[in-house]
PDB file of N, CA, C and O in Angstrom, chain B, residues numbered from 101:
ATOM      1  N   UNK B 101       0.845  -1.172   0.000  1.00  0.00           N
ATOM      2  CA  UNK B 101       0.000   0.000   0.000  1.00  0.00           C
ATOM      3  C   UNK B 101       0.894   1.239   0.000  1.00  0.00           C
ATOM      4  O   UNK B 101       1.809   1.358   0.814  1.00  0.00           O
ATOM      5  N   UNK B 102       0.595   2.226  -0.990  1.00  0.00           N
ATOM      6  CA  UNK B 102       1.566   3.797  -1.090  1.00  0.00           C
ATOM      7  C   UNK B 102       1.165   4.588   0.116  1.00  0.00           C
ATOM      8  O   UNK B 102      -0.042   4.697   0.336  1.00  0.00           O
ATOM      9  N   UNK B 103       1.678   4.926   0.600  1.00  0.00           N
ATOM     10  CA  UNK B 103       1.020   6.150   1.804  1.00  0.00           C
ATOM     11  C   UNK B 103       0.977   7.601   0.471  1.00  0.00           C
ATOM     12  O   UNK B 103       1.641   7.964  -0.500  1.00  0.00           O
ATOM     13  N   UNK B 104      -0.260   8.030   1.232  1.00  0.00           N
ATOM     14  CA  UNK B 104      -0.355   9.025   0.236  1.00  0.00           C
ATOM     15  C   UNK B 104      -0.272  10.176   1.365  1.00  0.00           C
ATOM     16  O   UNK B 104      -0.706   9.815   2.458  1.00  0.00           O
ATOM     17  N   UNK B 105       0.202  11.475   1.291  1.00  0.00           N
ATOM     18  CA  UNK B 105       0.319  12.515   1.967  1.00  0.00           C
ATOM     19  C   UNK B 105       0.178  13.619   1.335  1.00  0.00           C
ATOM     20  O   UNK B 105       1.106  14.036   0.643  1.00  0.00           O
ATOM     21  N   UNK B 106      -0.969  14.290   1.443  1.00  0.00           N
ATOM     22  CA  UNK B 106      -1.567  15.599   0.426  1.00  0.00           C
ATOM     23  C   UNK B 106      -0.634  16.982   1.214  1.00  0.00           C
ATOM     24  O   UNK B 106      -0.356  18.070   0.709  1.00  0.00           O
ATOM     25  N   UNK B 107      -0.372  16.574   2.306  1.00  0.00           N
ATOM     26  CA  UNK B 107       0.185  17.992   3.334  1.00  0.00           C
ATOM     27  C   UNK B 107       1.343  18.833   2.999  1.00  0.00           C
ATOM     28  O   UNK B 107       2.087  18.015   2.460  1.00  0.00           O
ATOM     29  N   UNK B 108       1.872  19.811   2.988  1.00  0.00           N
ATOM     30  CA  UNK B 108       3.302  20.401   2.712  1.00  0.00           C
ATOM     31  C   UNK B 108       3.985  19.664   3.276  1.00  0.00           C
ATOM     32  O   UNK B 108       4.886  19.059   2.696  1.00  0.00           O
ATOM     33  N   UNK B 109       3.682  19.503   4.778  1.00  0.00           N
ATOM     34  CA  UNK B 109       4.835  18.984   6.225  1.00  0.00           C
ATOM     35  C   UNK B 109       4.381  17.232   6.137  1.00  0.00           C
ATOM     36  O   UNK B 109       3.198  16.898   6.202  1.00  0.00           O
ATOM     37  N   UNK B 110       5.258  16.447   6.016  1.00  0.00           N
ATOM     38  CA  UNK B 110       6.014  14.922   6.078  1.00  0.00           C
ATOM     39  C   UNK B 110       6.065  14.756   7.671  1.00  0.00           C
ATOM     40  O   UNK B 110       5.827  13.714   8.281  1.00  0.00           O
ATOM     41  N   UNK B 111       6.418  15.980   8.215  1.00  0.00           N
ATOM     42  CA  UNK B 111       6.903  15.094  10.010  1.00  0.00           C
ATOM     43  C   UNK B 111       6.463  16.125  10.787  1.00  0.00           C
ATOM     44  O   UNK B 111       6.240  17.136  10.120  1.00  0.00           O
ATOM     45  N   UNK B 112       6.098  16.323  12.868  1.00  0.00           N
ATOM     46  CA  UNK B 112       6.044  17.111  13.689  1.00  0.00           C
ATOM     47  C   UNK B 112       7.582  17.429  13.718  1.00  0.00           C
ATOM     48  O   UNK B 112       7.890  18.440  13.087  1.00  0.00           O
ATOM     49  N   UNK B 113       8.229  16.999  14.109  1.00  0.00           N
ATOM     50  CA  UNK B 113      10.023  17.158  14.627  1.00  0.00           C
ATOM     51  C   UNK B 113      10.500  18.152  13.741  1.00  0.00           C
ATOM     52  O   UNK B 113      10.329  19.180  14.396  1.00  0.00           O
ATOM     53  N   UNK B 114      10.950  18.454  12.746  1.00  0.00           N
ATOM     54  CA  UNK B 114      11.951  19.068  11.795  1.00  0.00           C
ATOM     55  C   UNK B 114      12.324  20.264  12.644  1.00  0.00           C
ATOM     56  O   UNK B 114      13.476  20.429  13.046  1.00  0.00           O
ATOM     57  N   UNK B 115      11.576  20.888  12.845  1.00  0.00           N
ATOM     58  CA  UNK B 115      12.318  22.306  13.671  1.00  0.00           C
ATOM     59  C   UNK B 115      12.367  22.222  14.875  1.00  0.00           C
ATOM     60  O   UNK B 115      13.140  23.150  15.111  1.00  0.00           O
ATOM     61  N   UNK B 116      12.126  21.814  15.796  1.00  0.00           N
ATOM     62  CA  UNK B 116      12.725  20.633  17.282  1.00  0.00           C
ATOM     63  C   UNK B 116      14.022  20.073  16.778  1.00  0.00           C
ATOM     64  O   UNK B 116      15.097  20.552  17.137  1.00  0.00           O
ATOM     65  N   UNK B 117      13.941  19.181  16.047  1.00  0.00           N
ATOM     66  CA  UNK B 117      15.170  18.122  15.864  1.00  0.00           C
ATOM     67  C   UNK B 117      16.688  19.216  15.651  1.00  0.00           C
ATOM     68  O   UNK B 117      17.838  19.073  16.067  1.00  0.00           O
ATOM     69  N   UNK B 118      15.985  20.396  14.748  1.00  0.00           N
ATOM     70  CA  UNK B 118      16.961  20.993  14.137  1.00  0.00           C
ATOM     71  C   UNK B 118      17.518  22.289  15.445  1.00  0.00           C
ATOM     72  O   UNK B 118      18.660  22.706  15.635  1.00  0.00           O
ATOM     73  N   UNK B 119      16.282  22.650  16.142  1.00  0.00           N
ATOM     74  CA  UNK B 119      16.683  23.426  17.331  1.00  0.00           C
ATOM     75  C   UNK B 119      17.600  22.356  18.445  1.00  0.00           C
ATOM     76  O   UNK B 119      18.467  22.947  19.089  1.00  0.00           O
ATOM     77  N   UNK B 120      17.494  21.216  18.640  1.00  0.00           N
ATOM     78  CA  UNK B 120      17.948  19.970  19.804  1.00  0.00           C
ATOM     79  C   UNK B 120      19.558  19.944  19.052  1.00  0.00           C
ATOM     80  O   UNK B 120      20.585  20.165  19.693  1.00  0.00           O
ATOM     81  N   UNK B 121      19.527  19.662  17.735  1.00  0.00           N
ATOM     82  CA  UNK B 121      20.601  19.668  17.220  1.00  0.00           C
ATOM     83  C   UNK B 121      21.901  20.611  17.493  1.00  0.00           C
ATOM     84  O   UNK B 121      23.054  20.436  17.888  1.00  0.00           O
ATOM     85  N   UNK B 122      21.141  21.639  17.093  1.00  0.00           N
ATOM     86  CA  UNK B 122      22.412  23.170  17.440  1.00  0.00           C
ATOM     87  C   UNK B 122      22.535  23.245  18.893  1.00  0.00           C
ATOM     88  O   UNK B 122      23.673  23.518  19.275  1.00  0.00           O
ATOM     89  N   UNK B 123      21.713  23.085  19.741  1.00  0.00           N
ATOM     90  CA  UNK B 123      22.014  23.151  21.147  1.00  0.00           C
ATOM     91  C   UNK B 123      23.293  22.236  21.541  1.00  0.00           C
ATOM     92  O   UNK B 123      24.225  22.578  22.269  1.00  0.00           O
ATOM     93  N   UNK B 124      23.051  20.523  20.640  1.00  0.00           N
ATOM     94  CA  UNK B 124      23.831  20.177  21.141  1.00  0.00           C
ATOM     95  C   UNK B 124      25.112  20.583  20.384  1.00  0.00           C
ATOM     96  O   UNK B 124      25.966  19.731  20.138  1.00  0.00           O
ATOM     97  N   UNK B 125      25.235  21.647  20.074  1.00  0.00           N
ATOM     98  CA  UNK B 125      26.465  21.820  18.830  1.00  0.00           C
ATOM     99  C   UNK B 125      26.996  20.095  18.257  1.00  0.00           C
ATOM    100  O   UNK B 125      27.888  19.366  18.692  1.00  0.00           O
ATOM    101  N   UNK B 126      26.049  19.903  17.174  1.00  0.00           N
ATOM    102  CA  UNK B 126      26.320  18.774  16.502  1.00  0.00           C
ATOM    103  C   UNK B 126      26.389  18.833  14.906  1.00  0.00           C
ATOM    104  O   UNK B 126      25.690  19.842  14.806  1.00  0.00           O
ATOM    105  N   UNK B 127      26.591  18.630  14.058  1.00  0.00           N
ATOM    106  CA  UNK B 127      26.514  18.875  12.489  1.00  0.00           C
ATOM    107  C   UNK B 127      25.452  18.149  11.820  1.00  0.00           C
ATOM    108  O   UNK B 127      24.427  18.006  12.487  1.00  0.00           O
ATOM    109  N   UNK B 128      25.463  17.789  10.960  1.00  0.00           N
ATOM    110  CA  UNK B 128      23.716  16.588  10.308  1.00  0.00           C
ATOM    111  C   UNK B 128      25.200  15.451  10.348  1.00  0.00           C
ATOM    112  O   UNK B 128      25.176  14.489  11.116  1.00  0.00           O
ATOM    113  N   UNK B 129      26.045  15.629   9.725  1.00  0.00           N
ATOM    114  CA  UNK B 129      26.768  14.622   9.843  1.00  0.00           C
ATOM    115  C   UNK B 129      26.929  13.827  11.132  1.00  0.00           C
ATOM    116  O   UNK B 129      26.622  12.687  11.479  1.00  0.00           O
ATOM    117  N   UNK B 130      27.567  14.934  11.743  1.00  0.00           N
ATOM    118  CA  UNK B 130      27.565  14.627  13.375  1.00  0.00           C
ATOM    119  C   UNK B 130      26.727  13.363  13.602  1.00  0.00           C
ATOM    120  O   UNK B 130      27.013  12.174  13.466  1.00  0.00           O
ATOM    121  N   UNK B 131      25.541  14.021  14.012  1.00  0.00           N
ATOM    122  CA  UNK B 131      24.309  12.989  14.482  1.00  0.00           C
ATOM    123  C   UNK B 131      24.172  11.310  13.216  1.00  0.00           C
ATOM    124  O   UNK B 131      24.045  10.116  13.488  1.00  0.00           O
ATOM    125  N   UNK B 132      24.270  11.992  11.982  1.00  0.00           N
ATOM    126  CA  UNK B 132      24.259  10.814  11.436  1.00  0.00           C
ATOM    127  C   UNK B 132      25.344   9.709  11.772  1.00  0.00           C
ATOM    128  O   UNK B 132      24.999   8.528  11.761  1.00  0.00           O
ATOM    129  N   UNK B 133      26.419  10.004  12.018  1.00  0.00           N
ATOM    130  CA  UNK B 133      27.426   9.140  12.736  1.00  0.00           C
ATOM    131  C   UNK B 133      27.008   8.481  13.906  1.00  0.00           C
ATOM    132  O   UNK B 133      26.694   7.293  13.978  1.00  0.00           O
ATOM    133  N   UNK B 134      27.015   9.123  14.621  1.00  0.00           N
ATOM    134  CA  UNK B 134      26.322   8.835  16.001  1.00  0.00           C
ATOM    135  C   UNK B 134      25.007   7.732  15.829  1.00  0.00           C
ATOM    136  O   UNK B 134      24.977   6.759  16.582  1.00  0.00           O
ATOM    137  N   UNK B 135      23.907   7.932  14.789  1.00  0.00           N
ATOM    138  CA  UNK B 135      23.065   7.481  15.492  1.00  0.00           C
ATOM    139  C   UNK B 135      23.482   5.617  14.656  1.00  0.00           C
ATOM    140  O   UNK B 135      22.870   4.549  14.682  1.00  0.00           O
ATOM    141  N   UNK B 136      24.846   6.075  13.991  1.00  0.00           N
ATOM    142  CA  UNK B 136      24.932   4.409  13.089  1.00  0.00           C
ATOM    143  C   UNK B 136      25.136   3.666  14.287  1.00  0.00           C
ATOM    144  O   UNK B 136      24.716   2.528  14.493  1.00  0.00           O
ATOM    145  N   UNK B 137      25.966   4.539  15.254  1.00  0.00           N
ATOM    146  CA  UNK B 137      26.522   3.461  16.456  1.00  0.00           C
ATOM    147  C   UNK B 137      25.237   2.656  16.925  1.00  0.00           C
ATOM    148  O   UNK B 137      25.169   1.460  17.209  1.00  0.00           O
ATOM    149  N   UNK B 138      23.938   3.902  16.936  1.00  0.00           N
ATOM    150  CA  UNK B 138      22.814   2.910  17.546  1.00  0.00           C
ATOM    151  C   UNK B 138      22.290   2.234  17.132  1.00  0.00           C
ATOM    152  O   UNK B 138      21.355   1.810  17.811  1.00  0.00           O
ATOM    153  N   UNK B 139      22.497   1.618  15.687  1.00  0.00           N
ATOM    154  CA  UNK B 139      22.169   0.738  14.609  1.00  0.00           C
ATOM    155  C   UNK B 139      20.801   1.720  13.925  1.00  0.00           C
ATOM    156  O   UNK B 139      19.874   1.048  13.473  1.00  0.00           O
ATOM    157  N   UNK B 140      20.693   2.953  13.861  1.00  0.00           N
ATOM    158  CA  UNK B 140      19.774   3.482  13.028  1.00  0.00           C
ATOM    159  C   UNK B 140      20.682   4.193  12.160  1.00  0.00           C
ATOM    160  O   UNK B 140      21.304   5.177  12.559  1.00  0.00           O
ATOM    161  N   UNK B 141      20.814   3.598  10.639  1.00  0.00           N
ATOM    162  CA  UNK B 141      21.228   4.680   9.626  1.00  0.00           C
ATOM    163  C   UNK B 141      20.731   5.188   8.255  1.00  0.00           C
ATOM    164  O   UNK B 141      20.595   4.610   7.177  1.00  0.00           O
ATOM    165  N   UNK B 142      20.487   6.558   8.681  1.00  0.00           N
ATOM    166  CA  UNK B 142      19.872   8.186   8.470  1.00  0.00           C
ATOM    167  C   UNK B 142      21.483   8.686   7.909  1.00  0.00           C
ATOM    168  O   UNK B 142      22.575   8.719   8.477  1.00  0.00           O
ATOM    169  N   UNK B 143      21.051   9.028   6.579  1.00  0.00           N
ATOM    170  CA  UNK B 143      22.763   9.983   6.170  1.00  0.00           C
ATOM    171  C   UNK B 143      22.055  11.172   6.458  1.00  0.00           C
ATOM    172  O   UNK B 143      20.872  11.289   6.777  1.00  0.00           O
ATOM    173  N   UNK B 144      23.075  12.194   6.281  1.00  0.00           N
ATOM    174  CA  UNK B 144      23.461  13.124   5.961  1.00  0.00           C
ATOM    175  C   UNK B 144      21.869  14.321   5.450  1.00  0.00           C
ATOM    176  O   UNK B 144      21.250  15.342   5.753  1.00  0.00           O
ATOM    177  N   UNK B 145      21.928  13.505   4.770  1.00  0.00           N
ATOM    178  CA  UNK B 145      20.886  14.455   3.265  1.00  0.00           C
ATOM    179  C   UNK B 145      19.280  14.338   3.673  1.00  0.00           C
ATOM    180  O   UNK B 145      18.350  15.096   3.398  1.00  0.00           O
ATOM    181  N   UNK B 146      19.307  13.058   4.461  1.00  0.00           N
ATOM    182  CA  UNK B 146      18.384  12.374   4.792  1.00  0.00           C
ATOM    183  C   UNK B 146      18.252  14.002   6.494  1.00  0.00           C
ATOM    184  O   UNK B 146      17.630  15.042   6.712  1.00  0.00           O
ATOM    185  N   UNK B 147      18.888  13.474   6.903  1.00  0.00           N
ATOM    186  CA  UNK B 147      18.416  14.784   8.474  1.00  0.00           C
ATOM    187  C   UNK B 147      18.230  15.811   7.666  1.00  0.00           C
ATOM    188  O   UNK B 147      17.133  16.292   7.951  1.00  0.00           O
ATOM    189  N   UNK B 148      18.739  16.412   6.788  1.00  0.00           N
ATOM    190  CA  UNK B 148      18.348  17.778   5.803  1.00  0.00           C
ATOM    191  C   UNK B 148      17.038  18.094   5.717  1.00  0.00           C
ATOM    192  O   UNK B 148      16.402  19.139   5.854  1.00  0.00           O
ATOM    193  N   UNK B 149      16.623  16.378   5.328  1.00  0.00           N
ATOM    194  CA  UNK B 149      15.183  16.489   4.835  1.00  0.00           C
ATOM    195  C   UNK B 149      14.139  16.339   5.793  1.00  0.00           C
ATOM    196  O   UNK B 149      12.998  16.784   5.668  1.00  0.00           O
ATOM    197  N   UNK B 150      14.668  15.575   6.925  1.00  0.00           N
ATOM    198  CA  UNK B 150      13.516  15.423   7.952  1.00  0.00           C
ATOM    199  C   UNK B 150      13.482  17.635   8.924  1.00  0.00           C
ATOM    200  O   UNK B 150      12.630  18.221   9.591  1.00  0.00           O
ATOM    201  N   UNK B 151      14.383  17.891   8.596  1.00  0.00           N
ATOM    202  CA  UNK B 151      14.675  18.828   9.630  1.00  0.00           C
ATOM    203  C   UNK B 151      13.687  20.038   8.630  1.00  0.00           C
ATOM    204  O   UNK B 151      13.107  20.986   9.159  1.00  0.00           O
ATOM    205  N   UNK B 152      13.663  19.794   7.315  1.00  0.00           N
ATOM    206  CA  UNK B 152      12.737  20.669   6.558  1.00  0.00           C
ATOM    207  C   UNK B 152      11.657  20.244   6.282  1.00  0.00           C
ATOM    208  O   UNK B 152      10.966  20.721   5.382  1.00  0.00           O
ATOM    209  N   UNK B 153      11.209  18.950   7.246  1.00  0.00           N
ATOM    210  CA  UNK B 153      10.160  18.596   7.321  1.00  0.00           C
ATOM    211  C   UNK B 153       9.373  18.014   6.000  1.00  0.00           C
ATOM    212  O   UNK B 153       8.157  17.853   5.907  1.00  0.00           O
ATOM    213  N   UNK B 154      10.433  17.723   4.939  1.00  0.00           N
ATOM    214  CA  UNK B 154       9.884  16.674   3.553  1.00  0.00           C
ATOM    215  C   UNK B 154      10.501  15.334   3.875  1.00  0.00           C
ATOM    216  O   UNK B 154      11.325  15.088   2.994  1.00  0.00           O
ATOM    217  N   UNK B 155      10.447  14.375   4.761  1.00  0.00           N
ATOM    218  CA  UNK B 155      10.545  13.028   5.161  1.00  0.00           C
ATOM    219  C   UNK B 155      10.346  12.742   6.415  1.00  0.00           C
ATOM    220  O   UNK B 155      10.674  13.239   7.492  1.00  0.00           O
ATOM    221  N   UNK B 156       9.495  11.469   5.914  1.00  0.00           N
ATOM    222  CA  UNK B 156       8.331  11.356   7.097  1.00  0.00           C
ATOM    223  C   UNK B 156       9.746  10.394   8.120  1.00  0.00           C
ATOM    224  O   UNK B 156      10.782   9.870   7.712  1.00  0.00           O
ATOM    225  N   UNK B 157       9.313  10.476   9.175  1.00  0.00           N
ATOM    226  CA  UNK B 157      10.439   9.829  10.413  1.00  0.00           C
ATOM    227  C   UNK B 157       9.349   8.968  10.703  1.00  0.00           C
ATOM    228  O   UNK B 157       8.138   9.177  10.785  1.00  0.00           O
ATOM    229  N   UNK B 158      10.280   7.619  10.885  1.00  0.00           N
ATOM    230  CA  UNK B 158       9.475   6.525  11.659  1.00  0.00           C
ATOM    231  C   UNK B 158       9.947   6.329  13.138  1.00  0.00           C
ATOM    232  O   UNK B 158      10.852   6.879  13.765  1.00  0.00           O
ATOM    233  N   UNK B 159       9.042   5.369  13.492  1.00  0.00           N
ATOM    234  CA  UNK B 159       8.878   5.470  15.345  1.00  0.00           C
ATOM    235  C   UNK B 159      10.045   5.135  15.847  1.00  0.00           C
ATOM    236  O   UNK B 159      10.321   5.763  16.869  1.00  0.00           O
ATOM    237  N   UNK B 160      11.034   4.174  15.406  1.00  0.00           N
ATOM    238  CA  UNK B 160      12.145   4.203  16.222  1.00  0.00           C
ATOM    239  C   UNK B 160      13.539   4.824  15.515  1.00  0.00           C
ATOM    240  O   UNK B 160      14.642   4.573  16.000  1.00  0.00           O
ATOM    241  N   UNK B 161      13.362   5.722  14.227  1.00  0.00           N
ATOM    242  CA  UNK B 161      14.017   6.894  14.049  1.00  0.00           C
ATOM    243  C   UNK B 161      13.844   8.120  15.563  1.00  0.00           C
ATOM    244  O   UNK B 161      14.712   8.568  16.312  1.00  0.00           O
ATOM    245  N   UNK B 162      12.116   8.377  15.522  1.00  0.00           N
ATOM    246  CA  UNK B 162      12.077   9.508  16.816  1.00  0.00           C
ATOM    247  C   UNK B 162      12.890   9.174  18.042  1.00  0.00           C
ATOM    248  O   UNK B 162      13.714   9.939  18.543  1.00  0.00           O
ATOM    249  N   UNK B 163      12.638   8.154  18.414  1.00  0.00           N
ATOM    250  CA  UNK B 163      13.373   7.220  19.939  1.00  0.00           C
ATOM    251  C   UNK B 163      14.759   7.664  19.416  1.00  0.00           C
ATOM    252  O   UNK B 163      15.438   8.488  20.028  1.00  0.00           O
ATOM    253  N   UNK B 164      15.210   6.997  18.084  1.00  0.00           N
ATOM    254  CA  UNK B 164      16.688   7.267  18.180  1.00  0.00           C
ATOM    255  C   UNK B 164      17.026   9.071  18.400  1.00  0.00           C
ATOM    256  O   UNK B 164      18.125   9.506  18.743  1.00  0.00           O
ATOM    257  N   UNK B 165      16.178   9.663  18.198  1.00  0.00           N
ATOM    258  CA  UNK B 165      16.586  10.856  17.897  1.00  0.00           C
ATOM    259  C   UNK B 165      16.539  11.682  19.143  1.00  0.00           C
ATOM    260  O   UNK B 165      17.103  12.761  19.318  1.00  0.00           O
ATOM    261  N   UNK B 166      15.514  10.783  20.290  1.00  0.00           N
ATOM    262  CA  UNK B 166      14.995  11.724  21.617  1.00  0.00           C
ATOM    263  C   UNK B 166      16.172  11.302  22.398  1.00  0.00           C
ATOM    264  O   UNK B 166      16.753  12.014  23.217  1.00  0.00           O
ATOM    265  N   UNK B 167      16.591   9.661  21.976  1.00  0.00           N
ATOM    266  CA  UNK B 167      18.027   9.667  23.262  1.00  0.00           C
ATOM    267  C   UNK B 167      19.266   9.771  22.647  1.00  0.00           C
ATOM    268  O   UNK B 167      20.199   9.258  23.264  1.00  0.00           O
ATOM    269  N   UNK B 168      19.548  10.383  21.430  1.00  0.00           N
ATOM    270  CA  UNK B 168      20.407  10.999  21.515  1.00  0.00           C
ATOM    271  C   UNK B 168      20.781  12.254  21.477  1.00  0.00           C
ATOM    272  O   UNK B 168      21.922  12.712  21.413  1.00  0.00           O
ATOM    273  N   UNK B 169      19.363  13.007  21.534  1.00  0.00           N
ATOM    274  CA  UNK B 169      19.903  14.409  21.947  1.00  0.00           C
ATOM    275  C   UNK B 169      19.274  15.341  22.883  1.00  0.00           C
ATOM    276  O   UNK B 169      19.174  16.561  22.761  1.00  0.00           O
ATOM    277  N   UNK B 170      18.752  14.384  24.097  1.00  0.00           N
ATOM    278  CA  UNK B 170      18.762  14.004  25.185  1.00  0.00           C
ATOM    279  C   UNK B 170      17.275  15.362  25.360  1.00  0.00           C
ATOM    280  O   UNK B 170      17.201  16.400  26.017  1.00  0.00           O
ATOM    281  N   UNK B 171      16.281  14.652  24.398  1.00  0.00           N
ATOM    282  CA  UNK B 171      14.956  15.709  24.980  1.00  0.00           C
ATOM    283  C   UNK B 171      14.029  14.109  24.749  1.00  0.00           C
ATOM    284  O   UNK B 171      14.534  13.049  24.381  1.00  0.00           O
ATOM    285  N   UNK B 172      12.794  14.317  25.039  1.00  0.00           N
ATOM    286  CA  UNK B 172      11.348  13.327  25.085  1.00  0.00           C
ATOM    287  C   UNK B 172      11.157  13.616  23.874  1.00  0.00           C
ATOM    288  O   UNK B 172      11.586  14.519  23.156  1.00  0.00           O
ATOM    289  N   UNK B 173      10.372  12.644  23.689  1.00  0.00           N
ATOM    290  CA  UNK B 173       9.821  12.060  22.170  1.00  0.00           C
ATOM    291  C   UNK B 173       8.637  13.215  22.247  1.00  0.00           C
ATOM    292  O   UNK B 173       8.063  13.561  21.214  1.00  0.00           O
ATOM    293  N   UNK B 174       8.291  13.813  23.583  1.00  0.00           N
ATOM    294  CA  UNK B 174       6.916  14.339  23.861  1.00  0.00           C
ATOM    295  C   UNK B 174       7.418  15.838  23.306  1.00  0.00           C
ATOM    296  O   UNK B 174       6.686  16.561  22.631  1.00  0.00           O
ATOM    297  N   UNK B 175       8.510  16.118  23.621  1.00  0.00           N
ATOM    298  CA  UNK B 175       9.275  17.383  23.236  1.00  0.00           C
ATOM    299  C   UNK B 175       9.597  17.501  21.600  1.00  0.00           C
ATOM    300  O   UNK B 175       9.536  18.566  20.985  1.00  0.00           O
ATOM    301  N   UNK B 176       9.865  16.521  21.149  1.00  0.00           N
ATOM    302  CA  UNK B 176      10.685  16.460  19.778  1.00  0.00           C
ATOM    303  C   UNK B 176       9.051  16.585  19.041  1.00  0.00           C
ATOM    304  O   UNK B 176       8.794  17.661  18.500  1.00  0.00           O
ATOM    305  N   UNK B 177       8.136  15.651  19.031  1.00  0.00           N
ATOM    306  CA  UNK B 177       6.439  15.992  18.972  1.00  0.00           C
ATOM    307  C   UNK B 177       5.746  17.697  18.898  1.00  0.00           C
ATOM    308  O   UNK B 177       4.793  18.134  18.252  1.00  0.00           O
ATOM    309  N   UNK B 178       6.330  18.110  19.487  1.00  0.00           N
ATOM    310  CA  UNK B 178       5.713  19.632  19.903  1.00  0.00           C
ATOM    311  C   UNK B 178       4.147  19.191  20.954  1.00  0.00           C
ATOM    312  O   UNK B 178       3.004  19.571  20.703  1.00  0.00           O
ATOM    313  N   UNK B 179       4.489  18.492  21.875  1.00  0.00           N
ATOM    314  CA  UNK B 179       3.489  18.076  22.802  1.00  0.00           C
ATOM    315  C   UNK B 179       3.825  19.073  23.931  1.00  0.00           C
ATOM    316  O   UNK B 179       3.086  19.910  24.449  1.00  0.00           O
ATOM    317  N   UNK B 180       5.127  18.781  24.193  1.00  0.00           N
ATOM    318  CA  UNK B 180       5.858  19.400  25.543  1.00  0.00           C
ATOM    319  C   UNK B 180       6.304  21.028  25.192  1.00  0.00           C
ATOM    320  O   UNK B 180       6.976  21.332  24.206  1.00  0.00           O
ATOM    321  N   UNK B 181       5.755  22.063  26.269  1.00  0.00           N
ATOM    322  CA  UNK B 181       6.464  23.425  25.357  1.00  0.00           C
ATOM    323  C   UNK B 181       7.666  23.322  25.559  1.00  0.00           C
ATOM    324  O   UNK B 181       8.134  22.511  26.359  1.00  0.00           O
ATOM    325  N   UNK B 182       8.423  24.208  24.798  1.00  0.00           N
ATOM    326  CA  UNK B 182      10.217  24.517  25.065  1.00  0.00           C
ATOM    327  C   UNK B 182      10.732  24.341  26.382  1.00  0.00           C
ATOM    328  O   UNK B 182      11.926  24.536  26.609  1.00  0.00           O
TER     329      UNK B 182
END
C-alpha cells in the first residue's frame, strides 16, 4: 500500500530536531554518525530532509533521535512546550 500525503509537512520534529541539534552543537553529519553506532542509519541528506520537514520519520528513528539528543519524544512531537 503507497502512503499518500496531500500535506506540505512529512513530520512534527523538523524544527525541534533541528533546534535539539544546534544546542547540542552537533553537524547533520555529526548525528548521522552517532546514530549508526545505535544501529539506526539516516545519512546526511536524509536529516536535511527530515529537519525541513519533507521526510516522514518513523517510530524508532524519533526514539533514536529523543536519546540521543537528550529531549522526550513528547518534546521532539511539539506536545511538551520549550
Amino acid at each position: 500500500m503507497k502512503l499518500i500525503n496531500d500535506k506540505q509537512y512529512k513530520n512534527l520534529i523538523g524544527k525541534r530536531l533541528k533546534t535539539a541539534r544546534l544546542k547540542n552543537n552537533l553537524t547533520q553529519q555529526q548525528v548521522s554518525i552517532k546514530l549508526q553506532t545505535m544501529g539506526v542509519y539516516i545519512d546526511r541528506a536524509s536529516i536535511s530532509k527530515i529537519e525541513q520537514c519533507k521526510r516522514i520519520v518513523t517510530d524508532y528513528e524519533l526514539v533514536a533521535f529523543s536519546k540521543l539528543l537528550g529531549v522526550s519524544v513528547s518534546w521532539l512531537l511539539g506536545i511538551e512546550k520549550e
